[in-house]
NULUM-882218 format. One record per residue: z, y, x negated of N, C-alpha, C, O in turn. Coordinates in steps of 0.02 Angstrom, whole numbers. Atoms other than C-alpha are relative to their C-alpha. Example, Ala and Ser with C-alpha at 12.3 -4.5 7.8 and 13.67 -1.06 7.14 Angstrom:
2
{n.pz->0, n.py->-59, n.px->-45, ca.pz->390, ca.py->-225, ca.px->-615, c.pz->0, c.py->60, c.px->-45, o.pz->33, o.py->59, o.px->-97} .
{n.pz->-3, n.py->-59, n.px->42, ca.pz->357, ca.py->-53, ca.px->-684, c.pz->37, c.py->55, c.px->39, o.pz->45, o.py->110, o.px->14} .
***
This chain:
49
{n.pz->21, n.py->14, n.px->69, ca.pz->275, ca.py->-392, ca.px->1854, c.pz->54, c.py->25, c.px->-48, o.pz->78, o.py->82, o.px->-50} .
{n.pz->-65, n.py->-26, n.px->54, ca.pz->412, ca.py->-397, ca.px->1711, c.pz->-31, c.py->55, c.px->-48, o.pz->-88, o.py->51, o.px->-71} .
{n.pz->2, n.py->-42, n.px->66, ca.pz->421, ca.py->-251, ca.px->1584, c.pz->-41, c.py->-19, c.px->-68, o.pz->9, o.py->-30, o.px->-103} .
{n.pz->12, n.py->4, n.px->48, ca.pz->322, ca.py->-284, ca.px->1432, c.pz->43, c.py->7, c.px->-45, o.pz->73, o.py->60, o.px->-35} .
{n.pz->-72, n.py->-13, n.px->53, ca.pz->464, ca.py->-302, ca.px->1272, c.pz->-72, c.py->34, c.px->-68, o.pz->-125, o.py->12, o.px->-89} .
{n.pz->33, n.py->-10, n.px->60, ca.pz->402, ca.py->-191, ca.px->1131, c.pz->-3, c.py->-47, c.px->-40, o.pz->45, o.py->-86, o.px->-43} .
{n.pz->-4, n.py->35, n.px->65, ca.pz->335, ca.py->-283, ca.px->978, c.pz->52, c.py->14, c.px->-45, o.pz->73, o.py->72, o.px->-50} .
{n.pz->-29, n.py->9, n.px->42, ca.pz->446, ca.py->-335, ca.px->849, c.pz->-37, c.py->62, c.px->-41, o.pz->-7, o.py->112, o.px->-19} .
{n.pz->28, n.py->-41, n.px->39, ca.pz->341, ca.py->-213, ca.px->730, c.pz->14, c.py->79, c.px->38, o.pz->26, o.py->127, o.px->2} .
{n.pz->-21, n.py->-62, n.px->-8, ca.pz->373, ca.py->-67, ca.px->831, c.pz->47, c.py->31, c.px->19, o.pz->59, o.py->91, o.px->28} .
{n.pz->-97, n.py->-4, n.px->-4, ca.pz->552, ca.py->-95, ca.px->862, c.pz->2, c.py->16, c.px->-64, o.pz->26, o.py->73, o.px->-68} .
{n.pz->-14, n.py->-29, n.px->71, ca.pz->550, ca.py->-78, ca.px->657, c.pz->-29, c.py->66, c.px->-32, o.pz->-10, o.py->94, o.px->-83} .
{n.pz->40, n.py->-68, n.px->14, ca.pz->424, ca.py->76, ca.px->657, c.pz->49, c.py->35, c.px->41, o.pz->75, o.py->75, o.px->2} .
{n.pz->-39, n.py->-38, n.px->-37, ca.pz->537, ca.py->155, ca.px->786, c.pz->74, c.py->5, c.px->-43, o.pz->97, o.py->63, o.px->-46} .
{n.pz->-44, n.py->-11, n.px->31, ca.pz->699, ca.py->111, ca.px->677, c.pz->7, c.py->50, c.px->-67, o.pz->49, o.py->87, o.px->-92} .
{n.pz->-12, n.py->-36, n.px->64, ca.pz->620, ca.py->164, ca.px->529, c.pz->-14, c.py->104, c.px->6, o.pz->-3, o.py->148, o.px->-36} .
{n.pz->17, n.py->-72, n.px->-9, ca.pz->564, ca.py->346, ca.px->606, c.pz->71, c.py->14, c.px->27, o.pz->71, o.py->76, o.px->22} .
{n.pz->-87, n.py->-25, n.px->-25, ca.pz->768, ca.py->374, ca.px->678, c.pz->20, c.py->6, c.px->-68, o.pz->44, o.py->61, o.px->-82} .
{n.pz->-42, n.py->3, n.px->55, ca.pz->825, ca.py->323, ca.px->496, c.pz->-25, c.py->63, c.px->-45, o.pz->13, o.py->89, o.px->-86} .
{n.pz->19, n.py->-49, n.px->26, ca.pz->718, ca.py->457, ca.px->436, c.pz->22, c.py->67, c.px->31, o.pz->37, o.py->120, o.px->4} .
{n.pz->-37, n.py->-94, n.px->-57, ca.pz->776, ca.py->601, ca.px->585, c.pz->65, c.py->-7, c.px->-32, o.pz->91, o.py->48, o.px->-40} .
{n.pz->-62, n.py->-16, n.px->0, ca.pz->946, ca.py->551, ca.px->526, c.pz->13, c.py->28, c.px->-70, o.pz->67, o.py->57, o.px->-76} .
{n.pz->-8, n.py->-24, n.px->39, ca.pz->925, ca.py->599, ca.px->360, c.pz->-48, c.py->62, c.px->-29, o.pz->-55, o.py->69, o.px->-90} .
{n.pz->20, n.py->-51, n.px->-12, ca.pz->826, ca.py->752, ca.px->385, c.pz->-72, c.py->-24, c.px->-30, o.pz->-84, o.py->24, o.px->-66} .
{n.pz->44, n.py->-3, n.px->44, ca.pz->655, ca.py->686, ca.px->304, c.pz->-45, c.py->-33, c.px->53, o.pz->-20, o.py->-56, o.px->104} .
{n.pz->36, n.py->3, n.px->-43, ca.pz->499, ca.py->646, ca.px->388, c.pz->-29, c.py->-88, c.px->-39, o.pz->-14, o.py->-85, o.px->-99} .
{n.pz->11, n.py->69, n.px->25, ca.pz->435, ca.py->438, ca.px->335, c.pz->-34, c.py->5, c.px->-58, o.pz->-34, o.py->-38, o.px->-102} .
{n.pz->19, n.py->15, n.px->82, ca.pz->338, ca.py->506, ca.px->192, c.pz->28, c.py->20, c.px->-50, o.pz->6, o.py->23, o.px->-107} .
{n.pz->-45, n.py->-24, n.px->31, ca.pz->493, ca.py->574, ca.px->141, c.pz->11, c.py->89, c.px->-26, o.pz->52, o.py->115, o.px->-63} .
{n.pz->6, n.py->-58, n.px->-7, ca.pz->434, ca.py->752, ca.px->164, c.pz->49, c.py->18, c.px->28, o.pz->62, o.py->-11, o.px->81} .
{n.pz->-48, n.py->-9, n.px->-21, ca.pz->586, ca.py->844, ca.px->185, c.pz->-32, c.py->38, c.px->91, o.pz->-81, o.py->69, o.px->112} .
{n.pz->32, n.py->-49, n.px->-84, ca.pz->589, ca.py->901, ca.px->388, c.pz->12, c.py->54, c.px->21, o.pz->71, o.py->72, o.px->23} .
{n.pz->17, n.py->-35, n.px->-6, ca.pz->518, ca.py->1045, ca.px->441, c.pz->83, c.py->52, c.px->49, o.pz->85, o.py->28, o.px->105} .
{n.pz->-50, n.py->-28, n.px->-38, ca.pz->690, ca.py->1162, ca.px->522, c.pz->-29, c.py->43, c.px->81, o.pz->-52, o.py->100, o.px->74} .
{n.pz->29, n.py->-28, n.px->-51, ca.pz->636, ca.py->1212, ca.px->704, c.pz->7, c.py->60, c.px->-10, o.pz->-50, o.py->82, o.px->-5} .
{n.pz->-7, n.py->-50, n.px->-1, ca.pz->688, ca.py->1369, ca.px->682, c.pz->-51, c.py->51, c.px->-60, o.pz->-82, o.py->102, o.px->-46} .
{n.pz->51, n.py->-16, n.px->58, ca.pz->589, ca.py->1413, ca.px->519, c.pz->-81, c.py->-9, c.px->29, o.pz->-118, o.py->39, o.px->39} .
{n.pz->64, n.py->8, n.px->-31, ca.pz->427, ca.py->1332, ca.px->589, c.pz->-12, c.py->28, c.px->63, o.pz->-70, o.py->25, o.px->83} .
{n.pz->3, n.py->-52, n.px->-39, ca.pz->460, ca.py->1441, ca.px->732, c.pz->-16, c.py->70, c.px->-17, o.pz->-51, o.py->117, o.px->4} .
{n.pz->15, n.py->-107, n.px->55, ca.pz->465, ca.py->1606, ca.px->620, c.pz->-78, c.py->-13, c.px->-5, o.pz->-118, o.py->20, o.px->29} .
{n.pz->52, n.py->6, n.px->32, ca.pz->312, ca.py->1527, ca.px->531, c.pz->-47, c.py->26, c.px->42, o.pz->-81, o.py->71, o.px->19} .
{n.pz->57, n.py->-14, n.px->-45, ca.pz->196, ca.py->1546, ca.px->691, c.pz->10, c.py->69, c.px->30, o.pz->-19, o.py->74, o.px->85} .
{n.pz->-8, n.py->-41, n.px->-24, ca.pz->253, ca.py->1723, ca.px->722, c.pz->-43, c.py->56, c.px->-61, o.pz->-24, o.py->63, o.px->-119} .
{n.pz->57, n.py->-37, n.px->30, ca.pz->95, ca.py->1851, ca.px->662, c.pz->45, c.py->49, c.px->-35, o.pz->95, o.py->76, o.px->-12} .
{n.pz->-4, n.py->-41, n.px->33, ca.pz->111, ca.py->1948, ca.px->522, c.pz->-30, c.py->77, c.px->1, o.pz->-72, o.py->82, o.px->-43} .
{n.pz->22, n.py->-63, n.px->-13, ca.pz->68, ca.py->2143, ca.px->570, c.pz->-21, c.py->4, c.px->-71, o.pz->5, o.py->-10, o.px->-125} .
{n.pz->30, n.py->-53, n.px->65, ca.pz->-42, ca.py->2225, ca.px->457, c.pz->-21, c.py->65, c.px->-6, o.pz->-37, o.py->102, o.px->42} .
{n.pz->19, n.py->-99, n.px->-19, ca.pz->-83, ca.py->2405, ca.px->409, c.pz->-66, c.py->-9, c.px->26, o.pz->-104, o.py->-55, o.px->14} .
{n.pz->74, n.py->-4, n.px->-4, ca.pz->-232, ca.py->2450, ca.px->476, c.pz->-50, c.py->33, c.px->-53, o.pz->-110, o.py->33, o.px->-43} .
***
C-alpha cells in the first residue's frame, strides 16, 4: 500500500509553523519561549519556613 501524501493544507500549516521557529515566534506571534528560561521557570522556589 503506497504512502499517503500529506494534504496540501498541511504541507502549508507545517510551512507556516518552520517560518515561525525560524524567526523565533510561536504562529500567534507570541515571541518563543527560550528552553533554557522555561527550564529555570519549572525549578521550585524554596521558601522560609
Amino acid at each position: 500500500m503506497p504512502a499517503r501524501r500529506p494534504s496540501r493544507q498541511r504541507d502549508e500549516d507545517n510551512r507556516e509553523v518552520l517560518r515561525h521557529a525560524d524567526i523565533g515566534t510561536t504562529p500567534a506571534g507570541v515571541p518563543a519561549q527560550d528552553p533554557v528560561s522555561e527550564a529555570e521557570a519549572t525549578v521550585p522556589i524554596p521558601r522560609d519556613a
